[in-house]
C-alpha positions as MATLAB code, in Angstrom:
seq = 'XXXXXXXXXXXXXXXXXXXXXXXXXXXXXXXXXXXXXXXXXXXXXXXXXXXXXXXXXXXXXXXXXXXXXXXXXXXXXXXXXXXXXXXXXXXXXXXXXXXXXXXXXX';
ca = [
     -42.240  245.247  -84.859;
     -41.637  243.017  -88.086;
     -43.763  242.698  -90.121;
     -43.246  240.646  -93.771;
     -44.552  239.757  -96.510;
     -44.358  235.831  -96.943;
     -44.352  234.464 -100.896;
     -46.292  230.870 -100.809;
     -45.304  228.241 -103.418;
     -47.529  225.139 -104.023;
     -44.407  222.532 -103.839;
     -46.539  219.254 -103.796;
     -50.372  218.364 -105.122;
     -50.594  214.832 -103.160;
     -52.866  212.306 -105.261;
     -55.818  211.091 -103.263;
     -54.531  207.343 -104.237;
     -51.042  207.916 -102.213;
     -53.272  208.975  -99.264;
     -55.656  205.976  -99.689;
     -53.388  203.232 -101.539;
     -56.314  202.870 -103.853;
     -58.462  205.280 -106.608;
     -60.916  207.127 -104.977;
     -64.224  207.150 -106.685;
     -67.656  209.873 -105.387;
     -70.794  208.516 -104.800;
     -71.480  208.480 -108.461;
     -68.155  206.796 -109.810;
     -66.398  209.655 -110.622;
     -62.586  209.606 -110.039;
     -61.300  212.301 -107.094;
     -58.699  213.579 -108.779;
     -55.370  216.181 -106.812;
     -56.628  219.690 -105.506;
     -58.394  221.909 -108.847;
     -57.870  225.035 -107.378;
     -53.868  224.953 -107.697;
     -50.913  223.660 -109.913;
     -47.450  223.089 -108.193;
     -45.324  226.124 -108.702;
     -47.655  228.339 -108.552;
     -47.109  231.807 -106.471;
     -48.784  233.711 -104.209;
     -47.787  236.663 -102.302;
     -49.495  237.341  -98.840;
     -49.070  241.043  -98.025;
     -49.463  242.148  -94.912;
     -51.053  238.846  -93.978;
     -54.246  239.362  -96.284;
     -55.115  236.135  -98.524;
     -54.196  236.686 -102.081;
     -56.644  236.707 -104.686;
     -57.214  233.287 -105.864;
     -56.350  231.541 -103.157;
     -57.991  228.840 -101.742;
     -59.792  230.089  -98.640;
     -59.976  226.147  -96.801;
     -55.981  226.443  -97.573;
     -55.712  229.291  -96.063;
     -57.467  228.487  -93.007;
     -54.883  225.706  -92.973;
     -51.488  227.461  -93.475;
     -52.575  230.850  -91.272;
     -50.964  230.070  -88.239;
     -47.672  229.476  -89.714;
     -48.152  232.249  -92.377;
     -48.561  234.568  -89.021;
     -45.669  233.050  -87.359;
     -43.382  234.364  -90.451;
     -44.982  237.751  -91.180;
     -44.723  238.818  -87.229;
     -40.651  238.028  -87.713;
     -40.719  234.049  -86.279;
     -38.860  231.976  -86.917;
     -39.675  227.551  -86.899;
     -36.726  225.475  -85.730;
     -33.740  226.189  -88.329;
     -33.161  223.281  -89.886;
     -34.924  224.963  -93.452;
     -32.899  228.655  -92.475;
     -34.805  231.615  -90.920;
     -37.962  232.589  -92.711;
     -38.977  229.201  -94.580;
     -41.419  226.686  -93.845;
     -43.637  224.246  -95.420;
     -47.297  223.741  -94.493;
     -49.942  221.574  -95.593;
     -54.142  222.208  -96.498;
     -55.976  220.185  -94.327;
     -57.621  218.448  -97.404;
     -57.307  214.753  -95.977;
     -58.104  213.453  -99.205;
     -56.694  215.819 -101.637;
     -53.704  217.848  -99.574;
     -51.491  220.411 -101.009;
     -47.996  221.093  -99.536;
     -47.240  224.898  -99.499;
     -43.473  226.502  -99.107;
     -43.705  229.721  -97.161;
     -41.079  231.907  -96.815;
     -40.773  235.608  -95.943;
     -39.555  238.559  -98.516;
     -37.074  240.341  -97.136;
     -38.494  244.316  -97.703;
     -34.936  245.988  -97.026;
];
């Protein structure tokens, strides 16, 4: 049975005003700015498919199911190589675009 470690890499904070076409204010005029809780580039290793410290726990509600995919030795259709993907937080308004791809432990 394989089973991997998978590094995640924030690739892409996406602004709320791409999503909407406009600024997005809160009920009490403050701007909604990207996702707080991450910068792109930063790293996070998942072993043996526990969150990592720090980690956003909505975002990894999101990603699990592809995160499990990898660390159980799947594969998603090749067109990234074996053991990459990207997935996405659920955030409609503020989303953040993970890469996930497994460590090879040999």
């Amino acid at each position: 049975m394989v089973r991997e470690d998978i590094r995640i890499t924030v690739f892409k904070k996406v602004e709320p005003e791409y999503v909407f076409g406009y600024k997005l204010t809160n009920d009490s005029g403050g701007l909604i700015s990207s996702c707080p809780v991450f910068e792109e580039g930063d790293e996070f290793i998942s072993e043996g498919l526990n969150i990592p410290d720090g980690f956003c726990t909505f975002a990894w509600a999101a990603i699990y199911r592809s995160l499990s995919i990898l660390f159980w030795g799947g594969d998603f259709d090749g067109f990234l190589g074996p053991g990459v993907t990207y997935a996405c937080c659920s955030d409609g308004v503020r989303p953040v675009v993970f890469k996930l791809e497994r460590i090879d432990l040999s």
